[in-house]
N, C-alpha and C positions, 0 to 999 in steps of 0.2 A: 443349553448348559452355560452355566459362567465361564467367562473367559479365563479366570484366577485359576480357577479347577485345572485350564488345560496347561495353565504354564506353572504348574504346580507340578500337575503328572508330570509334561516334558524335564522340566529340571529333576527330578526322584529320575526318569529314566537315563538323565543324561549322567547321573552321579552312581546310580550301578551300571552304565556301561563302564565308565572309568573303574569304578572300582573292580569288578572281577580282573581287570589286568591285573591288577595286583595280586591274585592267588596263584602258588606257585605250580609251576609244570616241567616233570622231570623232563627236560631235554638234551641228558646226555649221551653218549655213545662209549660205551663199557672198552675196555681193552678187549683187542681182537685177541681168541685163543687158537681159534685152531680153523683156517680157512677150507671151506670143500673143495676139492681137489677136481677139477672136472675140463673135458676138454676146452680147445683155444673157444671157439663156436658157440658152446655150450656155456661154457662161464661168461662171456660176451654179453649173449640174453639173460644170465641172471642177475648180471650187475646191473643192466639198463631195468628191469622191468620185476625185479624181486628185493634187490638191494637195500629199498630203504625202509621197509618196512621187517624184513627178515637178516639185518645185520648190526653189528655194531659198529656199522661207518653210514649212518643213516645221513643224508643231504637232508637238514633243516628248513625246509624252505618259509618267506617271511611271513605266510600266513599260520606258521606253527608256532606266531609272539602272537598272536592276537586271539584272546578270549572271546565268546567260548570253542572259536574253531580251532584253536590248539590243546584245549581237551580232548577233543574227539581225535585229533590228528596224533598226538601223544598217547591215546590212547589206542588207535591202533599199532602202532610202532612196534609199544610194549607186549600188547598182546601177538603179533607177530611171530618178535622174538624169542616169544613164552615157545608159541608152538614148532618153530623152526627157525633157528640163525645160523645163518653159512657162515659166520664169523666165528660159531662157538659149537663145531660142528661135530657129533660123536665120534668116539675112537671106537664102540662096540661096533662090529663090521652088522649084523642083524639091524639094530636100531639104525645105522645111516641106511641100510638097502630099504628098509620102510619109508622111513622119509624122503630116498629120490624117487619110490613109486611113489607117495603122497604129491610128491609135484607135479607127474605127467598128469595122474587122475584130477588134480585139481586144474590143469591146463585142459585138461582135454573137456571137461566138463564147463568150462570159463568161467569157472569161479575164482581164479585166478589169471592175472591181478584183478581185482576187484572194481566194478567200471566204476567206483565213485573215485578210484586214485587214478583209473582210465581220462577222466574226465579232464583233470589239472595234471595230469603227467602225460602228454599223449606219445611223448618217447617210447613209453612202459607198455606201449599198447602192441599186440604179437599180431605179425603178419602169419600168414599160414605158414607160410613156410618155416617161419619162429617158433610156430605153435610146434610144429608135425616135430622140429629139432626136436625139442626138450621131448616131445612123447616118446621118440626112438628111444632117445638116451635113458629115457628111467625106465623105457621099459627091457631094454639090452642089460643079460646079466644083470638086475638092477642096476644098473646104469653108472656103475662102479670100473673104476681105473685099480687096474690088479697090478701091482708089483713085488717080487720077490721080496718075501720078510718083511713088506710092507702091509698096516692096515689098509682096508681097502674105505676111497673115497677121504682118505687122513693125508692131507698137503702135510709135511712137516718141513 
């Protein structure tokens, strides 16, 4: 092949890498509403290791500016949040005892966290005895802190 041809492609590829930086990507974190209420232990592990993908105080880290792995990185975020944020956590006592079993069965199962955020987060990564934590706790009474005239699992 000609040489022309390859410094032709290299420059087209050098100009859309540059370019998709420039397509925008939400990366913000929403005002917290309503924090899940859960023991010292247990909320521990969910900061370290559920936090940034399932809250609105997500830690941005610097490869969530660079195109296109902050697609993917923003987009899981979002979808996270969609399915569960301890930031914006239900007041119906039913809907949150679902979602702290969704979290044991998704621990117990290690589909959670997910080994591709395992991989660049090795903090996030659950020792057993991490693990077995969170199983007890969603699975006890769904895994809910009961207080008098209080919703349960509702930090207020």
């Amino acid at each position: 092949m000609d040489r022309s041809w390859w410094k032709i492609a290299g420059g087209l590829l050098v100009v859309a890498v540059v370019g998709i930086q420039f397509v925008p990507v939400d990366r913000t974190n929403p005002p917290v509403e309503n924090v899940i209420s859960a023991p010292a232990d247990v909320d521990s592990v969910l900061r370290r290791a559920c936090w940034d993908c399932h809250s609105n105080r997500t830690d941005w880290p610097w490869y969530s500016r660079v195109a296109p792995v902050s697609w993917y990185v923003a987009n899981d975020v979002h979808q996270g949040r969609e399915h569960m944020n301890l930031t914006d956590w239900p007041t119906d006592p039913e809907e949150a005892r679902d979602l702290i079993g969704e979290i044991g069965d998704e621990v117990e199962s290690d589909a959670m966290p997910p080994t591709s955020y395992r991989i660049m987060h090795p903090e996030a990564r659950l020792s057993e005895e991490a693990r077995q934590l969170l199983i007890d706790w969603s699975m006890a009474s769904g895994g809910l802190e009961r207080l008098p005239d209080d919703l349960p699992g509702r930090n207020r």
